[in-house]
mmCIF file as Biopython writes it, N, C-alpha, C and O atoms, coordinates in Angstrom:
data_model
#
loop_
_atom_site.group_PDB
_atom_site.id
_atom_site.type_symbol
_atom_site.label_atom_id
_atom_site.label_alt_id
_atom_site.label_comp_id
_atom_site.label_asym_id
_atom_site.label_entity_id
_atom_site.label_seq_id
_atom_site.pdbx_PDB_ins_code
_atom_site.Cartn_x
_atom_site.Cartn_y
_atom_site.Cartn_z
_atom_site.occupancy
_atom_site.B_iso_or_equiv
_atom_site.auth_seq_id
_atom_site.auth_asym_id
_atom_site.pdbx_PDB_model_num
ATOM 1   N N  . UNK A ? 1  ? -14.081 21.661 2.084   1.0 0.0 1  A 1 
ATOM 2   C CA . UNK A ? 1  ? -14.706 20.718 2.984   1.0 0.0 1  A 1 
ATOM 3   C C  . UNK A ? 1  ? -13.905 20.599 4.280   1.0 0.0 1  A 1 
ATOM 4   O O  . UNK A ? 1  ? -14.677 20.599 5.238   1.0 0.0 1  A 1 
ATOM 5   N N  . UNK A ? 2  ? -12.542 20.491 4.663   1.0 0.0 2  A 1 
ATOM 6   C CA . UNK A ? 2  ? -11.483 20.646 5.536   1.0 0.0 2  A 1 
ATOM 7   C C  . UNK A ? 2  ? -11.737 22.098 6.362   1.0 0.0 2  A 1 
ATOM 8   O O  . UNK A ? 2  ? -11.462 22.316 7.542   1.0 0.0 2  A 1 
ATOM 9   N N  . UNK A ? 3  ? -12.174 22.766 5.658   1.0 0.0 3  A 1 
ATOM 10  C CA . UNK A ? 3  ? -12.266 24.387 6.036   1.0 0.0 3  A 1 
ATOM 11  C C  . UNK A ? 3  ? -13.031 23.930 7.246   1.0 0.0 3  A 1 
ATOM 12  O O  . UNK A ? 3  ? -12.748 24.052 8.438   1.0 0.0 3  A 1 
ATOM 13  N N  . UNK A ? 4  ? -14.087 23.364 6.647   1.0 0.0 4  A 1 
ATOM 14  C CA . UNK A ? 4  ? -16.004 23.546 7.254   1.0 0.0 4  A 1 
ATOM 15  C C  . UNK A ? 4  ? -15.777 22.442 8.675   1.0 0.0 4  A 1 
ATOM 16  O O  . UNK A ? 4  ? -16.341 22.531 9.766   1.0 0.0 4  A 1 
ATOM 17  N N  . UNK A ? 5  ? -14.835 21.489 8.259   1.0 0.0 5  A 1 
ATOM 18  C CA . UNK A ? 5  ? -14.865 20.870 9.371   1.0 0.0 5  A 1 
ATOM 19  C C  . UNK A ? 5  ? -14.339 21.548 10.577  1.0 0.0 5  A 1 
ATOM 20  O O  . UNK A ? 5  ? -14.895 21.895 11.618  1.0 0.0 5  A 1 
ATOM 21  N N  . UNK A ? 6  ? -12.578 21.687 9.974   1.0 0.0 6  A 1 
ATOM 22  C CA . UNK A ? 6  ? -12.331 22.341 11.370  1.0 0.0 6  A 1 
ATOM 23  C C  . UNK A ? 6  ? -12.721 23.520 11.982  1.0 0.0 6  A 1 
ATOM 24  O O  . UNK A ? 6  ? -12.267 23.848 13.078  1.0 0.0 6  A 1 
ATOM 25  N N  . UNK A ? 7  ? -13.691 24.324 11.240  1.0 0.0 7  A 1 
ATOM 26  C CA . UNK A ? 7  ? -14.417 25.700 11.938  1.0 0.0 7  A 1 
ATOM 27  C C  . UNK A ? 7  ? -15.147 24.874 12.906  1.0 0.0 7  A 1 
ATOM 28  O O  . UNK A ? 7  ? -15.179 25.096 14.116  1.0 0.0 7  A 1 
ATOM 29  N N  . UNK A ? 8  ? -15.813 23.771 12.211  1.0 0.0 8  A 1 
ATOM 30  C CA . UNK A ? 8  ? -16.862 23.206 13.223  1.0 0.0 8  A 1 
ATOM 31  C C  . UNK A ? 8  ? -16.352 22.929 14.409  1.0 0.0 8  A 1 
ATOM 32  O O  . UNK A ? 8  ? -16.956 23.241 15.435  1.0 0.0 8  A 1 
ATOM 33  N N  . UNK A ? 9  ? -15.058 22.244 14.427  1.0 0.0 9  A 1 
ATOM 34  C CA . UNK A ? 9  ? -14.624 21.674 15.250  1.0 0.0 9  A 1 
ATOM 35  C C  . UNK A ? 9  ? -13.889 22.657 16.310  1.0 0.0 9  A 1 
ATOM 36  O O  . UNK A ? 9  ? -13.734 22.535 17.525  1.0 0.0 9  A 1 
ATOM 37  N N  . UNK A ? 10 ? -13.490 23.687 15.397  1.0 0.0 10 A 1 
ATOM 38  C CA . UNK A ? 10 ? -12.948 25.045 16.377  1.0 0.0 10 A 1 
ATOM 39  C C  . UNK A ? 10 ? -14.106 25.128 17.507  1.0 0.0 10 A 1 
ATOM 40  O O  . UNK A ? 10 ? -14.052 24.834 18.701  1.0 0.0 10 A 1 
ATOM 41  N N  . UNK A ? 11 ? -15.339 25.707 16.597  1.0 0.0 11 A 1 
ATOM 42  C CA . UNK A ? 11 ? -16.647 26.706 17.063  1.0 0.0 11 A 1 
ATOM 43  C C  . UNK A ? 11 ? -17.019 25.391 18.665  1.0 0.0 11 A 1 
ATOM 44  O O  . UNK A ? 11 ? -17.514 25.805 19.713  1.0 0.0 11 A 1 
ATOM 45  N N  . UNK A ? 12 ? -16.607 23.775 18.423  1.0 0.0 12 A 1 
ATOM 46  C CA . UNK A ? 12 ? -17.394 22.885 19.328  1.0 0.0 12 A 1 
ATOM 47  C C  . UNK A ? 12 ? -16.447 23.055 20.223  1.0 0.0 12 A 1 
ATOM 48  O O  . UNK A ? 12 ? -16.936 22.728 21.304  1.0 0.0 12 A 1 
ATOM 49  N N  . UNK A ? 13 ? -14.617 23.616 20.451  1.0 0.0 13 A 1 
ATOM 50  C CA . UNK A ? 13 ? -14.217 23.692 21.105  1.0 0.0 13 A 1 
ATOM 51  C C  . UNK A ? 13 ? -14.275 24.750 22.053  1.0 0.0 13 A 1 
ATOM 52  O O  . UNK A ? 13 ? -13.974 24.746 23.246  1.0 0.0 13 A 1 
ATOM 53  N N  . UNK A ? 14 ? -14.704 25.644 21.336  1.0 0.0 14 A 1 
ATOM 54  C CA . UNK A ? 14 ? -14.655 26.714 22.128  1.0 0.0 14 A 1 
ATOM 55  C C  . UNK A ? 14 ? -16.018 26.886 22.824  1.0 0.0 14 A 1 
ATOM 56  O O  . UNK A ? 14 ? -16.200 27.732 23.699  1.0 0.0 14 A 1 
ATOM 57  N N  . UNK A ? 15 ? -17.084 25.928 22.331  1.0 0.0 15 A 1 
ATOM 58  C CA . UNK A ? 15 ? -18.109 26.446 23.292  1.0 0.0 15 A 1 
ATOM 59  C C  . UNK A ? 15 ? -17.812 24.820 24.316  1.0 0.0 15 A 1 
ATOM 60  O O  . UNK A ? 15 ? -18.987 24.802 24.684  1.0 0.0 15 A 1 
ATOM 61  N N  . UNK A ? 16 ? -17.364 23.873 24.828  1.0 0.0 16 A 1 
ATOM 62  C CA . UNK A ? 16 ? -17.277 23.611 25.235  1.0 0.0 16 A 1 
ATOM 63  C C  . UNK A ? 16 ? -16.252 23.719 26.334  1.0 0.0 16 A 1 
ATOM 64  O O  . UNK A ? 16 ? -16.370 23.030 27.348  1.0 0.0 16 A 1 
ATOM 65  N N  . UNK A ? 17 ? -15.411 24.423 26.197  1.0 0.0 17 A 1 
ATOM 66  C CA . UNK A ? 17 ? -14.409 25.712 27.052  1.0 0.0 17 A 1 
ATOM 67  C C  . UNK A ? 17 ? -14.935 26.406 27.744  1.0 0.0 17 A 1 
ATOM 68  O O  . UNK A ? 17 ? -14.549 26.504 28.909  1.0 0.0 17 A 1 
ATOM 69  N N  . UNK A ? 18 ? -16.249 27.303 27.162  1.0 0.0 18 A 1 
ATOM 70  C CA . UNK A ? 18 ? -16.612 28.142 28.339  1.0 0.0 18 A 1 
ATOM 71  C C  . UNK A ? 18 ? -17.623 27.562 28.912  1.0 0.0 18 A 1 
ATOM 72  O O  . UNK A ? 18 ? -18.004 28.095 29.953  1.0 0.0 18 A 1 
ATOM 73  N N  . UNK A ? 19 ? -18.425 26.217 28.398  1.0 0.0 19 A 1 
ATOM 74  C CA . UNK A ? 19 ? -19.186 25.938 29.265  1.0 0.0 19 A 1 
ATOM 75  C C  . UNK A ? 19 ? -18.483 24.631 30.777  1.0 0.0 19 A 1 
ATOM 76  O O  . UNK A ? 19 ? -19.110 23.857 31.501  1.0 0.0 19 A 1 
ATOM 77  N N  . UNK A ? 20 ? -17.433 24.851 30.714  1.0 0.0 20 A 1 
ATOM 78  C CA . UNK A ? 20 ? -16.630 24.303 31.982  1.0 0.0 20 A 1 
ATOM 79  C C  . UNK A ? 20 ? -15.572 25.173 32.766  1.0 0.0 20 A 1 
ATOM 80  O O  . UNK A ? 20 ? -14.612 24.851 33.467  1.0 0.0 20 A 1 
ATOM 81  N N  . UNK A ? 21 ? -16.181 26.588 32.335  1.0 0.0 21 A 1 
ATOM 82  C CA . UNK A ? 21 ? -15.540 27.680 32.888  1.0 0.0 21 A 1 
ATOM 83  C C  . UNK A ? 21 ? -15.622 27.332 34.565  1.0 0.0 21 A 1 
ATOM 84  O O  . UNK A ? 21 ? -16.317 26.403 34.975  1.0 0.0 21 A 1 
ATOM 85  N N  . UNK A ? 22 ? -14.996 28.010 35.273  1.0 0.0 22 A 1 
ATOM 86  C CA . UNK A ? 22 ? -14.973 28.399 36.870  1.0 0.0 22 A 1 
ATOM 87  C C  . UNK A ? 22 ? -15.243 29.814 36.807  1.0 0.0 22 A 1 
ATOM 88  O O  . UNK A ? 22 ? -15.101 30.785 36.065  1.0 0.0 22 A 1 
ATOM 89  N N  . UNK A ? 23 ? -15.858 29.358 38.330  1.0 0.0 23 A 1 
ATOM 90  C CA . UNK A ? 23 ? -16.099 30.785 38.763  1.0 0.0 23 A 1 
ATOM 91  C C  . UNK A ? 23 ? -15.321 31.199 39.479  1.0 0.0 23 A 1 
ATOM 92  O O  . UNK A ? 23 ? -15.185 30.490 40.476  1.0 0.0 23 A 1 
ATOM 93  N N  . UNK A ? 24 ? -14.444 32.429 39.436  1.0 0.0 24 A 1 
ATOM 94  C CA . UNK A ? 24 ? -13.203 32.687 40.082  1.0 0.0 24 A 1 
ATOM 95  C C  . UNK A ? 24 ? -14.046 33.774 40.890  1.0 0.0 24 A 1 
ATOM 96  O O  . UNK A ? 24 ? -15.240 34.025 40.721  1.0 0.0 24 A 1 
ATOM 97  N N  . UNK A ? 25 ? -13.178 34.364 41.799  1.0 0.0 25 A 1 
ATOM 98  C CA . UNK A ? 25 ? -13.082 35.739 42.677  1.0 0.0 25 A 1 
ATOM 99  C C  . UNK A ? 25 ? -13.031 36.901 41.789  1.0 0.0 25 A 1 
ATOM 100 O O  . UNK A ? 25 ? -13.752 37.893 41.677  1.0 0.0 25 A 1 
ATOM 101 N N  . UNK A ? 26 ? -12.381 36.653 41.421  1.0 0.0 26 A 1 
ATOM 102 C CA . UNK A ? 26 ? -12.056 37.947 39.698  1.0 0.0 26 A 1 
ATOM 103 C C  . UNK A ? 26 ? -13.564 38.415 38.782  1.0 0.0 26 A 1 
ATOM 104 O O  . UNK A ? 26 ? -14.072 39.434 38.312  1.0 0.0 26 A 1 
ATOM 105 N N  . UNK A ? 27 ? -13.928 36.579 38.927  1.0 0.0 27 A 1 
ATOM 106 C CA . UNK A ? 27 ? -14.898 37.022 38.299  1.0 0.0 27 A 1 
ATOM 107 C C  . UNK A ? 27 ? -16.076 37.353 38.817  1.0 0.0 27 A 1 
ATOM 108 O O  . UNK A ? 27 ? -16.885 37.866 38.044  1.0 0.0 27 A 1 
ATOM 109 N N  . UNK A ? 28 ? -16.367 37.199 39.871  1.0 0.0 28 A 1 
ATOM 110 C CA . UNK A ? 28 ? -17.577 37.570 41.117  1.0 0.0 28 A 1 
ATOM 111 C C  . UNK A ? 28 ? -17.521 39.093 40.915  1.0 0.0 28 A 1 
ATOM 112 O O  . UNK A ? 28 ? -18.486 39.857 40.939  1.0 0.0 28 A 1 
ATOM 113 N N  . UNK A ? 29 ? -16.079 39.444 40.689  1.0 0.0 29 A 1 
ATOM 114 C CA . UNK A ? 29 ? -16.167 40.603 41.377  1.0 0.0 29 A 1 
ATOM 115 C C  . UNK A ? 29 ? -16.597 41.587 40.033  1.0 0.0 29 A 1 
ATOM 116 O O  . UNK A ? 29 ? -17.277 42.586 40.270  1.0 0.0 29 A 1 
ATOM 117 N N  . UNK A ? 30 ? -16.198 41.294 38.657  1.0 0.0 30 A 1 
ATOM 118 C CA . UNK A ? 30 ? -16.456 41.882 37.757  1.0 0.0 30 A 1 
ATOM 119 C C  . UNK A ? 30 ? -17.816 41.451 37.475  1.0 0.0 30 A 1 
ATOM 120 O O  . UNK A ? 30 ? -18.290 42.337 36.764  1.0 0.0 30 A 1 
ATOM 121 N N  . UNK A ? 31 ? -18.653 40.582 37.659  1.0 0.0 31 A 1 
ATOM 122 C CA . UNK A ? 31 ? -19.714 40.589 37.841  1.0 0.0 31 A 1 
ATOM 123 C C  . UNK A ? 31 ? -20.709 41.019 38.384  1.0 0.0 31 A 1 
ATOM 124 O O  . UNK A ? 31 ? -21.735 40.902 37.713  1.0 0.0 31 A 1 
ATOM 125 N N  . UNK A ? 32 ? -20.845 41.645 39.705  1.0 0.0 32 A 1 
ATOM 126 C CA . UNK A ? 32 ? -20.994 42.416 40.503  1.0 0.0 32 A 1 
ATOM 127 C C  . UNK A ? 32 ? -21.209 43.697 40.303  1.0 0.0 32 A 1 
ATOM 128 O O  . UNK A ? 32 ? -22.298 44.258 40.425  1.0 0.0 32 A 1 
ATOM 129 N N  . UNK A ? 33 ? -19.755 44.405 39.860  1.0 0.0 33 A 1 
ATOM 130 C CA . UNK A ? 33 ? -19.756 45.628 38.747  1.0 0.0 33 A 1 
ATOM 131 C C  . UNK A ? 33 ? -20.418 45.728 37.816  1.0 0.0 33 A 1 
ATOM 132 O O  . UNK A ? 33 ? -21.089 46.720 37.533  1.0 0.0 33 A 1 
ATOM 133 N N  . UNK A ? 34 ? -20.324 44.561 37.095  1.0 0.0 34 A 1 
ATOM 134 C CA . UNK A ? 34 ? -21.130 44.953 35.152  1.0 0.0 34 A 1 
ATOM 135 C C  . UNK A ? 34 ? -20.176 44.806 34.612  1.0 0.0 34 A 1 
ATOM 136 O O  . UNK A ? 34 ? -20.356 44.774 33.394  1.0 0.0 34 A 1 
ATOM 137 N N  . UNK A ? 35 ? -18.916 44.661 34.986  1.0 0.0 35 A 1 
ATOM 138 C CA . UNK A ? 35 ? -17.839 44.523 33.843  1.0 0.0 35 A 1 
ATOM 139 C C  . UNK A ? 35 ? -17.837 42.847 33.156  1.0 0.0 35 A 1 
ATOM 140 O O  . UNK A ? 35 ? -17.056 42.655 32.224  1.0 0.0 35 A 1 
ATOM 141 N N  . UNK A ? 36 ? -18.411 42.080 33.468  1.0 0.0 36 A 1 
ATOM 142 C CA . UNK A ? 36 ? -18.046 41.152 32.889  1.0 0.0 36 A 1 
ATOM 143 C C  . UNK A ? 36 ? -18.743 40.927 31.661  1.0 0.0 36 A 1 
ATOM 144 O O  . UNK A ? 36 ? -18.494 39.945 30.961  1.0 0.0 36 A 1 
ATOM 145 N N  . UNK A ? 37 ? -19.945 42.123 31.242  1.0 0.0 37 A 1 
ATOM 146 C CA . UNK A ? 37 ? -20.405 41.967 29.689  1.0 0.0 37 A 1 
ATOM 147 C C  . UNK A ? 37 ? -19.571 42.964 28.921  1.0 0.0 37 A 1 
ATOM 148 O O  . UNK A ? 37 ? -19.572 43.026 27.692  1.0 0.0 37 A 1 
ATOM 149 N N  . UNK A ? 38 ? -18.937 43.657 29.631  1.0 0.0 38 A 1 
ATOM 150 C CA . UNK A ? 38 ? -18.083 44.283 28.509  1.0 0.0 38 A 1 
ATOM 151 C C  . UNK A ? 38 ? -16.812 43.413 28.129  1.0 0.0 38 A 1 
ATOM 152 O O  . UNK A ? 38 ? -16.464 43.422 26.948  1.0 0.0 38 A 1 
ATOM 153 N N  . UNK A ? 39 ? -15.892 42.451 29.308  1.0 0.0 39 A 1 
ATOM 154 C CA . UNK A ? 39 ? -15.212 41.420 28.990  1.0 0.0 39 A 1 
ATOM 155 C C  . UNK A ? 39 ? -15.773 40.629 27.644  1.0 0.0 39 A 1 
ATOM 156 O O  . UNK A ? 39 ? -15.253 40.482 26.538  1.0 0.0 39 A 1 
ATOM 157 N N  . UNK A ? 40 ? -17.249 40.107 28.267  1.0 0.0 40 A 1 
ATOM 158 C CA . UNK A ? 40 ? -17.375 39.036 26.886  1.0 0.0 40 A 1 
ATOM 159 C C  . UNK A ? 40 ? -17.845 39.785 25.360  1.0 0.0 40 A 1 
ATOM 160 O O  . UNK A ? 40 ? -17.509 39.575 24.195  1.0 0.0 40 A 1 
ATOM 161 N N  . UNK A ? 41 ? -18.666 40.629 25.930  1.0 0.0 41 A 1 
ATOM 162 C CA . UNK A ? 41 ? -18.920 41.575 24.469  1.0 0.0 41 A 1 
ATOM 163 C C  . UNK A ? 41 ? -17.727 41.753 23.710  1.0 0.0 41 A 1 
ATOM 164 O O  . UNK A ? 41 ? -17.848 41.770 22.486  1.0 0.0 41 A 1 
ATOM 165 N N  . UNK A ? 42 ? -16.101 41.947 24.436  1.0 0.0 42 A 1 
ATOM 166 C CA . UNK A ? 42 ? -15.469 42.238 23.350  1.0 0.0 42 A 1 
ATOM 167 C C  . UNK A ? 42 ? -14.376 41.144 23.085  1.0 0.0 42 A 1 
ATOM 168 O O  . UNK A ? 42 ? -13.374 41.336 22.395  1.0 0.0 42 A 1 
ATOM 169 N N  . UNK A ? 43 ? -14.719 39.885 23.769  1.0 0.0 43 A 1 
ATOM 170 C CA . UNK A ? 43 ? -13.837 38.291 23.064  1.0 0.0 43 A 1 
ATOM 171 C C  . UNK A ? 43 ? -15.167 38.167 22.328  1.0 0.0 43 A 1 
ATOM 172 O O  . UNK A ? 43 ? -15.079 37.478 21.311  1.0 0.0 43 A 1 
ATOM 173 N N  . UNK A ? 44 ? -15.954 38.488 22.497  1.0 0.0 44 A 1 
ATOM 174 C CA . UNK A ? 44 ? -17.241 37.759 20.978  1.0 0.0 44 A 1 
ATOM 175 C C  . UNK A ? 44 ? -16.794 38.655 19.993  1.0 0.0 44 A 1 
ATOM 176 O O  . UNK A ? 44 ? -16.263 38.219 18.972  1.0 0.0 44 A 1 
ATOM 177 N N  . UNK A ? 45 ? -16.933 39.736 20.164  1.0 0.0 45 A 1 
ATOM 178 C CA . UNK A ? 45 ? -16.399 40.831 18.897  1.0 0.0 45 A 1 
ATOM 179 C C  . UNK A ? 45 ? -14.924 40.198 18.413  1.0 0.0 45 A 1 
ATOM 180 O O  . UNK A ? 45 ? -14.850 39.927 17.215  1.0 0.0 45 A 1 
ATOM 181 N N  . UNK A ? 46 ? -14.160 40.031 18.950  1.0 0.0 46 A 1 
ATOM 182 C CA . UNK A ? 46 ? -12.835 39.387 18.182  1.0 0.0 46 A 1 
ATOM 183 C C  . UNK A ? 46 ? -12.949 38.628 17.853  1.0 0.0 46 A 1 
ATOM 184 O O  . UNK A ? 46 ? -12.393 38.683 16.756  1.0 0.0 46 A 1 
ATOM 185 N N  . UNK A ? 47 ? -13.455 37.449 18.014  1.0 0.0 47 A 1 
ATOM 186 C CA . UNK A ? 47 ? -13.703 36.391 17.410  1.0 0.0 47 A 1 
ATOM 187 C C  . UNK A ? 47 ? -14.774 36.155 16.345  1.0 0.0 47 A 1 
ATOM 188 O O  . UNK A ? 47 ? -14.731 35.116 15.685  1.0 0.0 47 A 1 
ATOM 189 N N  . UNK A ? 48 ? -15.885 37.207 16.110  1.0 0.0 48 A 1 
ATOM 190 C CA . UNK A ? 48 ? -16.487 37.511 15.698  1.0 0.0 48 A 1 
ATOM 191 C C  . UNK A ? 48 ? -15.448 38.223 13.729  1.0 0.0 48 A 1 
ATOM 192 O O  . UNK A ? 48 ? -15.467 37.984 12.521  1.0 0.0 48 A 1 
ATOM 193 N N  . UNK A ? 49 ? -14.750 39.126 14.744  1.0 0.0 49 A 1 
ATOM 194 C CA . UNK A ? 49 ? -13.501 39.810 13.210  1.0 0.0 49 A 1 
ATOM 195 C C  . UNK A ? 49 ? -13.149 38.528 13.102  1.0 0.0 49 A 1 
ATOM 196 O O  . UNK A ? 49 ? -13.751 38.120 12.109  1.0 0.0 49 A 1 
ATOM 197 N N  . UNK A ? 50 ? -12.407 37.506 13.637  1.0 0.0 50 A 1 
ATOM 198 C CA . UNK A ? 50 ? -11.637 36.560 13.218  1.0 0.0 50 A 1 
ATOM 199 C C  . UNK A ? 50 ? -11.679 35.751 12.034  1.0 0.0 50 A 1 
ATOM 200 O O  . UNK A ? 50 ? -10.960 35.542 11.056  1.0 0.0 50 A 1 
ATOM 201 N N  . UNK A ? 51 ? -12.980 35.308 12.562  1.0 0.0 51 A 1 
ATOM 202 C CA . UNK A ? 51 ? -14.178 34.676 11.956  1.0 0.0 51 A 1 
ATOM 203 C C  . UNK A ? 51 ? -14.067 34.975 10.327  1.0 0.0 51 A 1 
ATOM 204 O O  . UNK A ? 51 ? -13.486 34.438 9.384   1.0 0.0 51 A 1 
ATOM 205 N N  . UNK A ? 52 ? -14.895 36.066 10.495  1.0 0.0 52 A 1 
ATOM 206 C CA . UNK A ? 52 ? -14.952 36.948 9.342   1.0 0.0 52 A 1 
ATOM 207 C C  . UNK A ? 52 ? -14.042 37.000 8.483   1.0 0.0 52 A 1 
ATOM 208 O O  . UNK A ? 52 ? -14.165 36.648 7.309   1.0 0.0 52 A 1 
ATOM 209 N N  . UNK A ? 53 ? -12.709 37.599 9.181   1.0 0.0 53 A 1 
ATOM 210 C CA . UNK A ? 53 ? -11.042 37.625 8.296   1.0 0.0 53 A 1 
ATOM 211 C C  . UNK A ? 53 ? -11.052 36.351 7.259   1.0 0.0 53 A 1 
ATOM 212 O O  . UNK A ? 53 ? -11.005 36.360 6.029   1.0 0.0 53 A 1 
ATOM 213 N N  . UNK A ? 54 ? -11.128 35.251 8.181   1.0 0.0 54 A 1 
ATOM 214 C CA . UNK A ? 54 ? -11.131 34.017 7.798   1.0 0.0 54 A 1 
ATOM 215 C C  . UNK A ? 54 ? -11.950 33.555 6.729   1.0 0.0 54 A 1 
ATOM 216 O O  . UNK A ? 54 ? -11.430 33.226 5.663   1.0 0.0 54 A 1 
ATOM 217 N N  . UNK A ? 55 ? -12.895 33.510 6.868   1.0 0.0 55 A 1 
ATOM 218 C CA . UNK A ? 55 ? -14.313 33.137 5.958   1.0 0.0 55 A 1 
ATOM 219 C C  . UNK A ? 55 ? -13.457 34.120 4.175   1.0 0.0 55 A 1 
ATOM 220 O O  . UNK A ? 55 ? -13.084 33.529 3.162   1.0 0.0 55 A 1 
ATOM 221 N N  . UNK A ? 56 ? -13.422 35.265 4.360   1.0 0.0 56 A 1 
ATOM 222 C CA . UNK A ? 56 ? -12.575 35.730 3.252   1.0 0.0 56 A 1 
ATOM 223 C C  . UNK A ? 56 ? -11.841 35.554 2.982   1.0 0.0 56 A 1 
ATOM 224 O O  . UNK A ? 56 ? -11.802 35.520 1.752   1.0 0.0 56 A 1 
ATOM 225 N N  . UNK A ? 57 ? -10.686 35.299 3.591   1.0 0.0 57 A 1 
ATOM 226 C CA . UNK A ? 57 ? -9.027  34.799 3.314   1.0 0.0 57 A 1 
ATOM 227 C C  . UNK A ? 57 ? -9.732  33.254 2.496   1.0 0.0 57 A 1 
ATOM 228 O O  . UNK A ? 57 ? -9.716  33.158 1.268   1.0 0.0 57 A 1 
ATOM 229 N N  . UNK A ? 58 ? -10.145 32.463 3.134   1.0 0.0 58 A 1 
ATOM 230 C CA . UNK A ? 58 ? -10.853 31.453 2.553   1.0 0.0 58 A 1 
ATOM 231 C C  . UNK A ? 58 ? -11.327 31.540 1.134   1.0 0.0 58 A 1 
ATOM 232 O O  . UNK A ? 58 ? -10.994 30.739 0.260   1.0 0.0 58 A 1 
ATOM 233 N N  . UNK A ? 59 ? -12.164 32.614 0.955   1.0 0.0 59 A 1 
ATOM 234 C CA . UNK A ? 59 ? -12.922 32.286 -0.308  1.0 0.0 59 A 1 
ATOM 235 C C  . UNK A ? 59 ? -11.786 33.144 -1.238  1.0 0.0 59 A 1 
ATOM 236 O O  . UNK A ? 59 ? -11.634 32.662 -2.360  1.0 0.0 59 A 1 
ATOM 237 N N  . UNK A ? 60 ? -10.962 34.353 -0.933  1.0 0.0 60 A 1 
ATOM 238 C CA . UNK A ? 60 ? -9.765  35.000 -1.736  1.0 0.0 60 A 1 
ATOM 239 C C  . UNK A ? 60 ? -8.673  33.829 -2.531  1.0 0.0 60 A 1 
ATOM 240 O O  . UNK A ? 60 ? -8.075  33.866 -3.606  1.0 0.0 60 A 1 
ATOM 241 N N  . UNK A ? 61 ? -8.753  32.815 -1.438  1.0 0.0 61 A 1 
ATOM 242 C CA . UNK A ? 61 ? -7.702  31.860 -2.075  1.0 0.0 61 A 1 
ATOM 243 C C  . UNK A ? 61 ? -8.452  30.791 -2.615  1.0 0.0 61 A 1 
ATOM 244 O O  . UNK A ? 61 ? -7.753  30.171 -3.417  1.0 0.0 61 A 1 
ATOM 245 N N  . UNK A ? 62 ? -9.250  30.461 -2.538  1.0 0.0 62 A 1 
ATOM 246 C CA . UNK A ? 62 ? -10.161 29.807 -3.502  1.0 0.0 62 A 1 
ATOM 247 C C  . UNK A ? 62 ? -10.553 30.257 -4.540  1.0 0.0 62 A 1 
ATOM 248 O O  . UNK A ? 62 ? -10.913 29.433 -5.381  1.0 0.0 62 A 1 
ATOM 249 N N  . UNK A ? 63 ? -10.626 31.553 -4.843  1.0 0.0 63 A 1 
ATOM 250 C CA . UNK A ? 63 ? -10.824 32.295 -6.329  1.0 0.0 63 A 1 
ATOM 251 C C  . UNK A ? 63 ? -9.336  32.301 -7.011  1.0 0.0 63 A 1 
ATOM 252 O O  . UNK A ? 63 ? -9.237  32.512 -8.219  1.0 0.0 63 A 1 
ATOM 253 N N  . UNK A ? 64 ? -8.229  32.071 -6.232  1.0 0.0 64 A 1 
ATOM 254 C CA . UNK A ? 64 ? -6.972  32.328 -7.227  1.0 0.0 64 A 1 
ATOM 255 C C  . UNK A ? 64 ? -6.539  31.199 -7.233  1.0 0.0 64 A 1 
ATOM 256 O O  . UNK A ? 64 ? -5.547  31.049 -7.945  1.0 0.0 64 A 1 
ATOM 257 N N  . UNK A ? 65 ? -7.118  29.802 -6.391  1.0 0.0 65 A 1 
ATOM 258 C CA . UNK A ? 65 ? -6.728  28.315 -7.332  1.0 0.0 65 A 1 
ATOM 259 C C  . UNK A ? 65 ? -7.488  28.588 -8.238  1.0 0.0 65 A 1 
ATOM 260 O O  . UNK A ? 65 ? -7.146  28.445 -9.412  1.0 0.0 65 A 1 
ATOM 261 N N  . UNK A ? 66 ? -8.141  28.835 -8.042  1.0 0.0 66 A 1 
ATOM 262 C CA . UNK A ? 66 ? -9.338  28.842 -9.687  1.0 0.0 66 A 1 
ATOM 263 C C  . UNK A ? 66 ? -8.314  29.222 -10.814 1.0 0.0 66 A 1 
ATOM 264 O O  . UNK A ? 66 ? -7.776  28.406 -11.564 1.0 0.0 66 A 1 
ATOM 265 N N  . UNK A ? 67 ? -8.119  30.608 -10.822 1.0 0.0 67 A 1 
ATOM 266 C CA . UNK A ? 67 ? -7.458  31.239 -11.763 1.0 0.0 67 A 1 
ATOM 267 C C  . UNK A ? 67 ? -6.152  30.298 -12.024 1.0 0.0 67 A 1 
ATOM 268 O O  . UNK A ? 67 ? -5.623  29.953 -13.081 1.0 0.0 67 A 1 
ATOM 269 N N  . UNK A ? 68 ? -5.798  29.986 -10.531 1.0 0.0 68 A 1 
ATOM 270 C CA . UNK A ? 68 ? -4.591  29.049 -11.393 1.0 0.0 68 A 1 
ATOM 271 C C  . UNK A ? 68 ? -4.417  27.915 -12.283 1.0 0.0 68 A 1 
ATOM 272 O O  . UNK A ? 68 ? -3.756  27.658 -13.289 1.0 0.0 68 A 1 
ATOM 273 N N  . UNK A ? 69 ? -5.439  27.211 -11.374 1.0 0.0 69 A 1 
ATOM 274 C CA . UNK A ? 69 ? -6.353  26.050 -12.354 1.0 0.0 69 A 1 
ATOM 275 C C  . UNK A ? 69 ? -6.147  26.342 -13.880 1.0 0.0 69 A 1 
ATOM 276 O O  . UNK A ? 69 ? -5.556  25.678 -14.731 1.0 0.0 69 A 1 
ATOM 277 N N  . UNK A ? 70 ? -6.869  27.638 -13.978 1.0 0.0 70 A 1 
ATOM 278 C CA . UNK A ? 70 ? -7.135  27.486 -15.584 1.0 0.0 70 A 1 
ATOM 279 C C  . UNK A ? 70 ? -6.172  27.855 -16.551 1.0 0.0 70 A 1 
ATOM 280 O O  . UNK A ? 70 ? -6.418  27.722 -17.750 1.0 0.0 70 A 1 
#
């Protein structure tokens, strides 16, 4: 239950982070180019593995309190 919260609370931080982003020069300019969907395509993809890692590390150690439990 602790898990679920603070993902939640991660996932509300982080979208409230980029939605008070600035618009820099940097980023005009990689925008402009096209580079700035390959920027975010690959912080979603990491965070995306992260995610994931997590969600398993999670349920791995929840199967071996079990076992310890018993």
């Amino acid at each position: 239950m602790k898990n679920k919260r603070f993902l939640l609370a991660l996932f509300a931080m982080i979208i409230s982070a980029a939605g008070q982003a600035q618009t820099t020069a940097m980023a005009d300019t990689m925008r402009s180019n096209g580079k700035i969907y390959v920027v975010v395509g690959v912080i979603f993809l990491i965070f995306c593995v992260l995610f994931t890692y997590l969600v398993f590390l999670d349920r791995k150690i929840g199967r071996l309190e079990k076992q310890n439990n018993k």
